[in-house]
ZAGU-901851 format. One line per field, with one value per residue (C-alpha): residue number from 1; residue in one letter; x, y, z. Coordinates in nm, 3 decimals, always signed. Example, Ala and Ser with C-alpha at 12.3 -4.5 7.8 and 13.67 -1.06 7.14 Angstrom:
REM ZAGU-901851
seq: 1;2
type: a;s
px: +1.230;+1.367
py: -0.450;-0.106
pz: +0.780;+0.714
END
This chain:
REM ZAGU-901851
seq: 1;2;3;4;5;6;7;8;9;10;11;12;13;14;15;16;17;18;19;20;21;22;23;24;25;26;27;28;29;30;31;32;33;34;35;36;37;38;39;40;41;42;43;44;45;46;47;48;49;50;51;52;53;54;55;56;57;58;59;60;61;62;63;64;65;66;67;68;69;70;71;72;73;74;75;76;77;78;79;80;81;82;83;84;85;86;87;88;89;90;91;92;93;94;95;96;97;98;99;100;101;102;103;104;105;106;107;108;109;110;111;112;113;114;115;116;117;118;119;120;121;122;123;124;125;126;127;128;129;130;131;132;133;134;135;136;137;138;139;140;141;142;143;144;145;146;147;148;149;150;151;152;153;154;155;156;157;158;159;160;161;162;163;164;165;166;167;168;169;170;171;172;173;174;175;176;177;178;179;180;181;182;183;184;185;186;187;188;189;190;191;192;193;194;195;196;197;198;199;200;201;202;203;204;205;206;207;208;209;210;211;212;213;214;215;216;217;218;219;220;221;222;223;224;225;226;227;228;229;230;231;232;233;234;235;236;237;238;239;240;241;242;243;244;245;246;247;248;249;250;251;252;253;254;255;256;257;258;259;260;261;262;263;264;265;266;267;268;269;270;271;272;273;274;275;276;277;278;279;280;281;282;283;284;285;286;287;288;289;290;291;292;293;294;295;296;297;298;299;300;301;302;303;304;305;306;307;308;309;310;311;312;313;314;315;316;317;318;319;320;321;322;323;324;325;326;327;328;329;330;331;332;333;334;335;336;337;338;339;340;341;342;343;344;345;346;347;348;349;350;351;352;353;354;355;356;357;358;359;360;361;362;363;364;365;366;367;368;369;370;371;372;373;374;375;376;377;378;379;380;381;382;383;384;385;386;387;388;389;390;391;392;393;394;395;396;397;398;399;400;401;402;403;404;405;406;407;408;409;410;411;412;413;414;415;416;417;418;419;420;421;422;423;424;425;426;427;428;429;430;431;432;433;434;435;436;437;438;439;440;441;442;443;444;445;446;447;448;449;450;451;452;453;454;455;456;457;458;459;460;461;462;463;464;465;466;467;468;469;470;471;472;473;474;475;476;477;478;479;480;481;482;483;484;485;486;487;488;489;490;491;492;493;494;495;496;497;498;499;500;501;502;503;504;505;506;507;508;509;510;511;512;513;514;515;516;517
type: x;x;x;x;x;x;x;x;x;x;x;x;x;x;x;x;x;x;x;x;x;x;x;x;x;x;x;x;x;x;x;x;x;x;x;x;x;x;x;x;x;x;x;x;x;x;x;x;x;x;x;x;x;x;x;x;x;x;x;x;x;x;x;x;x;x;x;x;x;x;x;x;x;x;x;x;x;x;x;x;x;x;x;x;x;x;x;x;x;x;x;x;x;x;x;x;x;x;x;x;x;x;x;x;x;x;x;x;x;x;x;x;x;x;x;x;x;x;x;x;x;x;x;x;x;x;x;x;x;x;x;x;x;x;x;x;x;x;x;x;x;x;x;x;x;x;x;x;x;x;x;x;x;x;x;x;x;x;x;x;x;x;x;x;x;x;x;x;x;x;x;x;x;x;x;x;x;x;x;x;x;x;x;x;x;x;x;x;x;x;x;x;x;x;x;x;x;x;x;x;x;x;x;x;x;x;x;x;x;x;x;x;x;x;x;x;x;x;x;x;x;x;x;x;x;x;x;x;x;x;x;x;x;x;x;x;x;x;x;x;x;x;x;x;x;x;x;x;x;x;x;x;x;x;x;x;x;x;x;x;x;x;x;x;x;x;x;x;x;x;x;x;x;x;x;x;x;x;x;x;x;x;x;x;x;x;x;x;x;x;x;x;x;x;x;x;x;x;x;x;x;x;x;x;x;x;x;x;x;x;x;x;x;x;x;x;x;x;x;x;x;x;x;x;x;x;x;x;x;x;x;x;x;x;x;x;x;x;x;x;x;x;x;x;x;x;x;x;x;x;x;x;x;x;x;x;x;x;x;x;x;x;x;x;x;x;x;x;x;x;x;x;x;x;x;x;x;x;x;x;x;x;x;x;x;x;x;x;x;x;x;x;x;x;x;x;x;x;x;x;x;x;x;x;x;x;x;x;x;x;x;x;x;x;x;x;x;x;x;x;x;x;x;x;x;x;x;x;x;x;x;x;x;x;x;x;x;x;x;x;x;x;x;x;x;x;x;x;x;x;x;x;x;x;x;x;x;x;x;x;x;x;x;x;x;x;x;x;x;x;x;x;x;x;x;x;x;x;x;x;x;x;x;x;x;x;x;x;x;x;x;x;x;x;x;x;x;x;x;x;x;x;x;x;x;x;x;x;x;x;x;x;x;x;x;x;x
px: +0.000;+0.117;+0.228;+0.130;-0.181;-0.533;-0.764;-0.489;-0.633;-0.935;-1.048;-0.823;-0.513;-0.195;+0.189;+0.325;+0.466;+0.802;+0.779;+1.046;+0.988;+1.083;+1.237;+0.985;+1.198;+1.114;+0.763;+0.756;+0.944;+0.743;+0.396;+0.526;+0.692;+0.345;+0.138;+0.398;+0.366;+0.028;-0.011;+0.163;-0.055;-0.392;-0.310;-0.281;-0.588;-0.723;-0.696;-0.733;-1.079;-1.161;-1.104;-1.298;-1.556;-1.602;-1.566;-1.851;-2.091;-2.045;-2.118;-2.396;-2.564;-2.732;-2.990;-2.757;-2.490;-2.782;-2.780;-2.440;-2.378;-2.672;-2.445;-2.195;-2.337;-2.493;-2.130;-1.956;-2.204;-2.196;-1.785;-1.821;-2.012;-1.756;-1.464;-1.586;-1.389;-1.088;-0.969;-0.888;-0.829;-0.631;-0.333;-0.415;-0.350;-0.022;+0.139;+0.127;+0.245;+0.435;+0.474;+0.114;+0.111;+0.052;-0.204;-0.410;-0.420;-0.418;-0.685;-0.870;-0.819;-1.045;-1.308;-1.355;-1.395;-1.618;-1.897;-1.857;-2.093;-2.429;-2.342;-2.382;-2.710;-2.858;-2.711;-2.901;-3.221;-3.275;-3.203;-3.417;-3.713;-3.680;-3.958;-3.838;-3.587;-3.622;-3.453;-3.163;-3.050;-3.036;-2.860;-2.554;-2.602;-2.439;-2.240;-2.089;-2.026;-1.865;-1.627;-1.477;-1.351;-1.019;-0.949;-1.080;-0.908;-0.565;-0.743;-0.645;-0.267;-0.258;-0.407;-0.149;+0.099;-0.058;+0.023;+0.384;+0.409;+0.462;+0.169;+0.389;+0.289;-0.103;-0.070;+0.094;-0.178;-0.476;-0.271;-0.247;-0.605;-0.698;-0.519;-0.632;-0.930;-0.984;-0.693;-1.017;-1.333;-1.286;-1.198;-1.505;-1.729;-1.649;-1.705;-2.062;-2.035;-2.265;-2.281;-2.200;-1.872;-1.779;-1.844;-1.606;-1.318;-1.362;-1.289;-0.955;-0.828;-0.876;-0.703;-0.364;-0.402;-0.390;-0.128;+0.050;+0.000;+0.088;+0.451;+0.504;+0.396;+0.644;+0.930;+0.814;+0.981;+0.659;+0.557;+0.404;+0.042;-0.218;-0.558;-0.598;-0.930;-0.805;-0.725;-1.020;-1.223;-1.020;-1.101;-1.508;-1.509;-1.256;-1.416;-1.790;-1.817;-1.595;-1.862;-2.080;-1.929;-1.883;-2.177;-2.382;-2.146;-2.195;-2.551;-2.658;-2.559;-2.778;-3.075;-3.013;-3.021;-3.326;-3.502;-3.397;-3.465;-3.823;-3.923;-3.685;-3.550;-3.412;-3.179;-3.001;-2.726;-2.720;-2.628;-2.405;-2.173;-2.153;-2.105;-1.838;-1.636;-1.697;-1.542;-1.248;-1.244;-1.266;-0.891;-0.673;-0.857;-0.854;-0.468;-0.407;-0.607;-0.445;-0.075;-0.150;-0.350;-0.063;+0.073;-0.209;-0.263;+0.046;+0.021;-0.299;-0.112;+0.046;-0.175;+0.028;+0.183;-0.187;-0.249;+0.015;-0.019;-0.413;-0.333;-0.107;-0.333;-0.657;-0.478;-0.378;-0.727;-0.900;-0.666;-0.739;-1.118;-1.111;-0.952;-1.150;-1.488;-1.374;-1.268;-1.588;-1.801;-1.561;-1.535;-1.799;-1.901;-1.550;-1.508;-1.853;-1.788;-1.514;-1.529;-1.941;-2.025;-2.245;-2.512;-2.656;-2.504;-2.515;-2.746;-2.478;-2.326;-2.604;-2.553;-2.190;-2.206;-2.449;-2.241;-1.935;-2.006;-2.072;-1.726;-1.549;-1.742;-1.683;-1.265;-1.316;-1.523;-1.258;-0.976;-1.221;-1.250;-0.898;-0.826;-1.163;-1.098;-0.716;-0.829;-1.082;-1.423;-1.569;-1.912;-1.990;-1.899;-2.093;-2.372;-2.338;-2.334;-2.624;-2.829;-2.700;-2.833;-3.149;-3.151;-3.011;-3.304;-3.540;-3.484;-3.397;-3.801;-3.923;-3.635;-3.570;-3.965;-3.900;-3.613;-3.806;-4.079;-3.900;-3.582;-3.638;-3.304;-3.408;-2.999;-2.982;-3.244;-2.964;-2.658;-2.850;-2.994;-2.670;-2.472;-2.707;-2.675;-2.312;-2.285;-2.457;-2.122;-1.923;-2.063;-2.085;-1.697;-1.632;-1.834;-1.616;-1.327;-1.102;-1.082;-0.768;-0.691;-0.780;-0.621;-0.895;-0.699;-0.850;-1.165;-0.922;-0.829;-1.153;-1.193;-0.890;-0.937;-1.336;-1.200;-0.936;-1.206;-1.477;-1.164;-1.089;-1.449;-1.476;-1.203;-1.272;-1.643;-1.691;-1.413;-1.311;-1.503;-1.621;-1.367;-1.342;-1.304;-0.973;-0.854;-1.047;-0.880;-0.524;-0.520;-0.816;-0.782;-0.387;-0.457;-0.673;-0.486;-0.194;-0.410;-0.539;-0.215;-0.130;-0.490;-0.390;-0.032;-0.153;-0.460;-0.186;-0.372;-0.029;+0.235;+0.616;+0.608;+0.376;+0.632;+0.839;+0.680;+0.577;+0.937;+1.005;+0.651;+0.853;+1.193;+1.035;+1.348;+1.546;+1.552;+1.384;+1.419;+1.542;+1.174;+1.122;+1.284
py: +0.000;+0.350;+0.583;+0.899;+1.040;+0.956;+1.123;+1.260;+1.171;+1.357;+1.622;+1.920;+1.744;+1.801;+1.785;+1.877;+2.242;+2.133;+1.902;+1.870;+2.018;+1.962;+2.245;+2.410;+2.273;+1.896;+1.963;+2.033;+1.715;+1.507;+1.609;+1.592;+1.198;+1.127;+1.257;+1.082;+0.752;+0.752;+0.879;+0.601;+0.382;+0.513;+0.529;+0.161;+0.121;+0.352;+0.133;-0.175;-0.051;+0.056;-0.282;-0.439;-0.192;-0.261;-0.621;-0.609;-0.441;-0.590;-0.949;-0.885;-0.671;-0.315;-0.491;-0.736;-0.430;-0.173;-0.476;-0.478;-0.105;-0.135;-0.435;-0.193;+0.119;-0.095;-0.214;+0.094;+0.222;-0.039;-0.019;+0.365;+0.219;-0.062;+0.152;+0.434;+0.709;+0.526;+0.662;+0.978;+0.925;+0.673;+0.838;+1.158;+0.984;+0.784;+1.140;+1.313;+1.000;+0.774;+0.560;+0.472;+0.310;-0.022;-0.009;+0.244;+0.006;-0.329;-0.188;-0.053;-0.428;-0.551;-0.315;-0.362;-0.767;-0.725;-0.485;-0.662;-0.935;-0.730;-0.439;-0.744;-0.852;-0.509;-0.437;-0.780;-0.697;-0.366;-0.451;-0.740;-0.476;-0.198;-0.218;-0.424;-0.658;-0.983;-1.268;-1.364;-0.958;-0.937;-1.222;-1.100;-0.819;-1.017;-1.222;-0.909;-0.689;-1.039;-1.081;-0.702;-0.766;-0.850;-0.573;-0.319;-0.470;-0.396;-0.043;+0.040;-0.065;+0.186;+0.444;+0.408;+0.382;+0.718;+0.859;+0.761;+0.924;+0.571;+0.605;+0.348;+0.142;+0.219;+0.239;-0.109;-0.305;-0.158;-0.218;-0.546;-0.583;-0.413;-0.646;-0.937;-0.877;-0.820;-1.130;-1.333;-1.134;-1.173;-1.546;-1.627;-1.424;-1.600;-1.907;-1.774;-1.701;-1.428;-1.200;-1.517;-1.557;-1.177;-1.230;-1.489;-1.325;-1.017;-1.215;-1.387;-1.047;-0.880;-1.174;-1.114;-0.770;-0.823;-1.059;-0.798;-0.507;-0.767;-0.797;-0.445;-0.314;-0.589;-0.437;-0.132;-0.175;-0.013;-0.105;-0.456;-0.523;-0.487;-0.397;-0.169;-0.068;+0.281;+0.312;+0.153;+0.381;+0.749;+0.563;+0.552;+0.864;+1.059;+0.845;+0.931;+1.314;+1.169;+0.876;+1.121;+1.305;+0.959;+0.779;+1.087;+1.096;+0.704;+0.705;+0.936;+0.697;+0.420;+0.654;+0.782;+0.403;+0.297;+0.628;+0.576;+0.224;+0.340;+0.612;+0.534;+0.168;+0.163;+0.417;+0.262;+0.119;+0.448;+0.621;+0.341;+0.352;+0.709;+0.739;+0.500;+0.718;+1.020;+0.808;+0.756;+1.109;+1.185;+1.021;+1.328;+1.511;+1.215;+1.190;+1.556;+1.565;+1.187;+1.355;+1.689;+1.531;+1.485;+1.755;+1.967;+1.765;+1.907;+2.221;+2.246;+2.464;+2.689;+2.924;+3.059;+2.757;+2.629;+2.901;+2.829;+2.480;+2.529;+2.792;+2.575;+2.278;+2.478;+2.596;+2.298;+2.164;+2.435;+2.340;+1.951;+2.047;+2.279;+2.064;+1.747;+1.961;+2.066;+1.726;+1.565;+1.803;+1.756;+1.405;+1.188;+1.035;+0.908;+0.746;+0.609;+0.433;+0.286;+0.115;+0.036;+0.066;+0.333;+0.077;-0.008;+0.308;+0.574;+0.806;+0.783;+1.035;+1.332;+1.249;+1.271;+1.643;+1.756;+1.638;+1.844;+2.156;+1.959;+1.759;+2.143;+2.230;+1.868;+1.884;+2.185;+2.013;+1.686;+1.980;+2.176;+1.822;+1.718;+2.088;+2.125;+1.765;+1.880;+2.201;+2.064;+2.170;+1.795;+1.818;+2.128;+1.980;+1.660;+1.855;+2.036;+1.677;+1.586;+1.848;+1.795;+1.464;+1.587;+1.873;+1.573;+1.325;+1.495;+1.656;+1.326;+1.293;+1.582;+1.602;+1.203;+1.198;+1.526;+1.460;+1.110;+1.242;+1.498;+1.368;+1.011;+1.015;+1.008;+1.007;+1.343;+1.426;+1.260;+1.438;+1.774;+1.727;+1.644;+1.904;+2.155;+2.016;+1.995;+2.359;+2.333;+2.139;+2.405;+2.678;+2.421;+2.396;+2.774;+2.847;+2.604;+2.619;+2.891;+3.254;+3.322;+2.937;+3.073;+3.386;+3.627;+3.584;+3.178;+3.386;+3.519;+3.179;+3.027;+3.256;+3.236;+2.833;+2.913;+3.145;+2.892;+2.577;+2.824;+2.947;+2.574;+2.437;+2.724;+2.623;+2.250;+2.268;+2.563;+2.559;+2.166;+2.005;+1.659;+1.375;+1.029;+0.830;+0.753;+1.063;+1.181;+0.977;+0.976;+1.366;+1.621;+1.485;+1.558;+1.906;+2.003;+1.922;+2.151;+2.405;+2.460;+2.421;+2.739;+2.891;+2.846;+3.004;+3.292;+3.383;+3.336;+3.040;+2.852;+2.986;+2.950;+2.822;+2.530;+2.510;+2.456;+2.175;+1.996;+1.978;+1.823;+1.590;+1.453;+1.433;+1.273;+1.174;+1.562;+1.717;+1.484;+1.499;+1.180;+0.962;+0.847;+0.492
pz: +0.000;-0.075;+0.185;+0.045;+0.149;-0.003;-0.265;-0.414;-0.767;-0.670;-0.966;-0.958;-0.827;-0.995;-0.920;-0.613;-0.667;-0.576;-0.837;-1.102;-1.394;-1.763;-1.975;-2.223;-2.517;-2.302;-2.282;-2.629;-2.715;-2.500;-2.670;-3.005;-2.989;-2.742;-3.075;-3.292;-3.169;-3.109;-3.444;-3.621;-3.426;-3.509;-3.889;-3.896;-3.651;-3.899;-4.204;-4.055;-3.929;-4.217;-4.393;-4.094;-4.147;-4.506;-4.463;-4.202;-4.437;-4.737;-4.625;-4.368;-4.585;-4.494;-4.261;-4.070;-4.046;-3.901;-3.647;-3.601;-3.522;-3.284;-3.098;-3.076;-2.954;-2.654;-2.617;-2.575;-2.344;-2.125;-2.106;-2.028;-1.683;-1.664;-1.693;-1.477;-1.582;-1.549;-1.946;-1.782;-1.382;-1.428;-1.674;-1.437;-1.126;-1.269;-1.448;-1.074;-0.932;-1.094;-0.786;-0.751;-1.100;-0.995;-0.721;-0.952;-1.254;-1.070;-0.850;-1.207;-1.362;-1.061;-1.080;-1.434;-1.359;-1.100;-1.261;-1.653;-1.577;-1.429;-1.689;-1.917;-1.771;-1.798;-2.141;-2.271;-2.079;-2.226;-2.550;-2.507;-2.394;-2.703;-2.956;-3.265;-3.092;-3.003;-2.759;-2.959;-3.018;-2.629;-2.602;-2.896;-2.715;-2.355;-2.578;-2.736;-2.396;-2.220;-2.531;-2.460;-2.124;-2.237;-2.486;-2.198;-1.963;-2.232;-2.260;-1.886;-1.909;-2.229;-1.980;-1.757;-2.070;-2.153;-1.795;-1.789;-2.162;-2.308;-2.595;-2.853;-2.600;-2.593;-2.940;-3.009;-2.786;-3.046;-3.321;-3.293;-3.157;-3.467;-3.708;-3.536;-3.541;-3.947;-4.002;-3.824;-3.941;-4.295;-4.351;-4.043;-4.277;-4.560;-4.444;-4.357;-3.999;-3.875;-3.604;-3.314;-3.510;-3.532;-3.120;-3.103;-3.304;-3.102;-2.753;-2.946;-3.016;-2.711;-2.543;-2.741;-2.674;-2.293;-2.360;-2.536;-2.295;-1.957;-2.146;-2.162;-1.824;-1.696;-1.956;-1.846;-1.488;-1.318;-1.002;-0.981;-0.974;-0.657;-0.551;-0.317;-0.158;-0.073;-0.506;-0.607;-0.363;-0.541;-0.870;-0.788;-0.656;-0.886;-1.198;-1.128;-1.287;-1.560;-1.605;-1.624;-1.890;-2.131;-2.013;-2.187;-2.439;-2.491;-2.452;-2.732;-2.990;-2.810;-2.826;-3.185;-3.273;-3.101;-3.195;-3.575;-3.587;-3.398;-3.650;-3.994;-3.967;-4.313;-4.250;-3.929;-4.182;-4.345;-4.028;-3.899;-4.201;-4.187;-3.779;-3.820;-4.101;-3.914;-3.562;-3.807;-3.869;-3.496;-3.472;-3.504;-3.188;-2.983;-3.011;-2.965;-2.654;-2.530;-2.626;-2.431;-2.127;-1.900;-2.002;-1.908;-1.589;-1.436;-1.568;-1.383;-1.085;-1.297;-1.455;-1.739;-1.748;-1.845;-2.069;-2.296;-2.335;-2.368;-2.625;-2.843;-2.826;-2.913;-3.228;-3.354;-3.276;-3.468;-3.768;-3.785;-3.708;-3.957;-4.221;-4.097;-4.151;-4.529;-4.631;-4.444;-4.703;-5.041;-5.006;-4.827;-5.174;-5.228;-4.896;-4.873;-5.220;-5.122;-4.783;-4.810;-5.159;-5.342;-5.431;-5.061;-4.885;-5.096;-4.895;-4.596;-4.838;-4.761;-4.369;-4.384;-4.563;-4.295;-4.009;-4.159;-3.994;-3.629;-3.667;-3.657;-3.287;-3.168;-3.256;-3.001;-2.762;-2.782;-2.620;-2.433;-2.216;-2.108;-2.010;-1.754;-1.672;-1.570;-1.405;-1.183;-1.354;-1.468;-1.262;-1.440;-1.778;-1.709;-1.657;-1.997;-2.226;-2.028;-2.097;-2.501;-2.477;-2.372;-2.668;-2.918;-2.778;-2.821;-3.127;-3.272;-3.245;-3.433;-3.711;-3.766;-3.934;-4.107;-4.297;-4.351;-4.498;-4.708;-4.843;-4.748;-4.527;-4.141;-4.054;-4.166;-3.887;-3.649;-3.730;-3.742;-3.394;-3.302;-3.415;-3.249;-2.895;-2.918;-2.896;-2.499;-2.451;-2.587;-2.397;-2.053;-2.118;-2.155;-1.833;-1.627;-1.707;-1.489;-1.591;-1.812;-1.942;-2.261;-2.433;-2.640;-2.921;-2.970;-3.108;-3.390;-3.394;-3.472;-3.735;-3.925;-3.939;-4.062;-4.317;-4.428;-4.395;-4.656;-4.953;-4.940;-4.991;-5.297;-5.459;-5.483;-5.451;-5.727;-5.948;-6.009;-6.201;-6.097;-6.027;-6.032;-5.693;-5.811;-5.918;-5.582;-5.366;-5.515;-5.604;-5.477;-5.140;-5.112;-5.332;-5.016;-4.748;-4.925;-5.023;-4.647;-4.519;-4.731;-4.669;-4.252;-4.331;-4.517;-4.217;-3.951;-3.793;-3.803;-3.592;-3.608;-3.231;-3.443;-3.676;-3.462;-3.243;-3.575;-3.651;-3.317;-3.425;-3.766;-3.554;-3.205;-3.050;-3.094;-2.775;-2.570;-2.178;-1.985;-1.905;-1.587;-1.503
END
């Protein structure tokens, strides 16, 4: 058992002020290889998803995939209760102390055994009870959440990976999870297995992903293994206004699902193929905010410290949110031809250009979280998604039928609400979080990446004429990226301090500070 005091992963902690500190050049360093390596690990999660994605859809068809992503949401929500906030308390807790690293994720390994097999219970049981389902769904639905105990359970080591800045770590356990699991899918699938056998594979791959992630904590030379009642006690209470904050986040694809399969069933596969592109898309910002996290954690006591790490981040955020919404817009046809097919999943095309302009406020959001999470303000924020998922819910219910009835595409009734209530999150986050963590010049900011997102759209939306998916793929898509990279230079978005870190991003081992043994 540790010696230091308890609660001291309770919201708001942060380093000890007599703490050592890294130089600035360090901290820069240590962000960039953090986003480097966790970069080069989500590309190829990124593809191989994809090709599991595509693989998925083209031999269950639209109707057995709508049943699929339905699996899935109910998953992921139940593994937001499961986990308990652990994605962010528990990389928190091991950044400000190192030593604790063992008792914090051998005490989060327990918990997450202990509560899998009720959340399982429930999971089945309500999706047993919503109109249109039947026995057998609620029992995948068990099946499915029991199978995902191992990979979450290799989900918690990469959180503490992530709080001792080890993300080549994190991002070698999903890796491999990810390739395993599309080496299996594909050959079960053609040899006519259905959604029992995608089950199965899932529970093989999250095994070798433990595997995987046991071998490198040990390599690691952390601190062995243990539960400990006082950890798992900080981890309930620290984790609840952060299980707040994902279980709301979690749940709203649940509802959209069961509301859209409710009130416009045929266009459940629709939306799934489309939610899952836009997920893909949702990469970049989740390894920005991952790669700044501990960063901002111990910055948390050190307000212009803070303010200059919040400042870079948000910038960079506004540029990939920026460039994520344009490319969402230019070329949703292109990417929903490729992975699904234009012949079943065509119309995922329209919901994928109306969710553009929410992807751009969500990048925002995806920051805006990991700073009020590191500065204390989490209750507050928690109480902003919940009152989006109210605004999304029931807006889902007046604009689902609408956009039915009139262009025969009920997703598009689901992104829109959506896209709306994200912006009571964005204003929730700007009301916690601390006076000063954000300079006035991030308005400017958000301009100059709106102004760069709009010439870009003009130029390839008005002046090209129509491409190919090849000639898409292999040159528009490039074309944009360059010409908003010059677009962000010209309208001062990009900095030369940005310059200068992405230098350090493409060089990740240049001026690197001494990690902790």
């Amino acid at each position: 058992m540790s010696t230091i005091e308890p609660q001291r992963i309770q919201e708001g902690d942060a380093a000890p002020e007599n703490a050592p500190t890294q130089a600035a050049g360090g901290h820069g360093a240590t962000v960039a290889r953090n986003a480097f390596h966790l970069l080069l690990g989500q590309v190829a999660s990124t593809v191989l998803g994809l090709a599991l994605t595509s693989a998925l859809a083209r031999y269950l068809g639209d109707k057995g995939y709508g049943d699929y992503f339905f699996l899935t949401t109910v998953a992921t929500f139940a593994y937001v209760v499961v986990e308990w906030g652990q994605p962010m308390s528990i990389p928190r807790g091991v950044a400000t102390h190192p030593e604790r690293c063992g008792e914090l994720l051998g005490s989060a390994l327990g918990l997450r055994v202990a509560a899998v097999l009720p959340i399982a219970l429930i999971g089945g049981l309500v999706t047993w009870a919503l109109p249109g389902n039947d026995l057998h769904l609620g029992g995948l639905t068990v099946a499915l959440i029991g199978a995902l105990l191992a990979f979450s359970l290799s989900q918690a080591y990469g959180s503490a990976f992530r709080g001792r800045d080890r993300m080549s770590n994190d991002a070698l356990v999903t890796g491999v999870n990810k390739a395993l699991l599309l080496v299996l899918t594909v050959p079960a699938l053609a040899l006519g297995g259905r959604l029992g056998a995608v089950i199965a594979v899932q529970a093989a791959a999250g095994v070798a992903a433990l595997a995987l992630a046991a071998v490198l904590y040990r390599r690691l030379g952390a601190p062995r293994l243990h539960f400990s009642a006082t950890a798992a006690r900080e981890l309930v209470a620290s984790g609840a206004p952060m299980l707040a904050m994902a279980a709301a986040a979690s749940v709203q694809p649940v509802l959209d699902s069961a509301i859209l399969k409710m009130l416009a069933p045929a266009a459940l596969g629709w939306y799934g193929a489309a939610r899952n592109i836009s997920l893909t898309l949702y990469t970049p910002a989740s390894i920005l905010g991952q790669a700044f996290y501990p960063r901002l954690s111990r910055a948390a006591r050190n307000p212009a410290d803070l303010r200059a790490t919040a400042s870079t981040a948000l910038r960079a955020m506004l540029w990939l949110g920026a460039l994520g919404a344009t490319g969402t817009y230019l070329f949703s046809g292109i990417a929903v031809g490729l992975i699904y097919g234009n012949r079943d999943y065509g119309p995922a095309t329209l919901i994928l250009q109306v969710v553009a302009p929410g992807l751009f406020l969500l990048f925002v959001d995806m920051l805006l979280g990991p700073i009020v999470f590191a500065t204390g303000g989490s209750r507050g924020f928690a109480i902003a998604k919940m009152v989006s998922v109210g605004v999304s819910t029931a807006l889902d219910f007046m604009l689902i039928p609408w956009f039915e009835a009139r262009w025969g595409n009920g997703g598009v009734g689901v992104v829109v609400a959506f896209a709306i209530s994200e912006f009571a999150v964005f204003v929730g986050a700007l009301i916690v979080l601390p006076r000063g963590t954000l300079p006035a010049r991030s308005l400017l900011d958000v301009g100059r990446a709106l102004a760069a997102a709009g010439a870009t759209v003009l130029v390839f939306k008005w002046l090209l004429p129509p491409l190919s998916p090849a000639v898409g793929l292999l040159v528009a898509v490039p074309a944009c990226v360059v010409f908003f990279a010059a677009a962000s230079l010209a309208l001062r978005l990009v900095s030369r301090q940005d310059l200068t870190l992405f230098k350090a991003l493409i060089r990740p081992r240049g001026g690197e500070v001494a990690e902790e043994a």
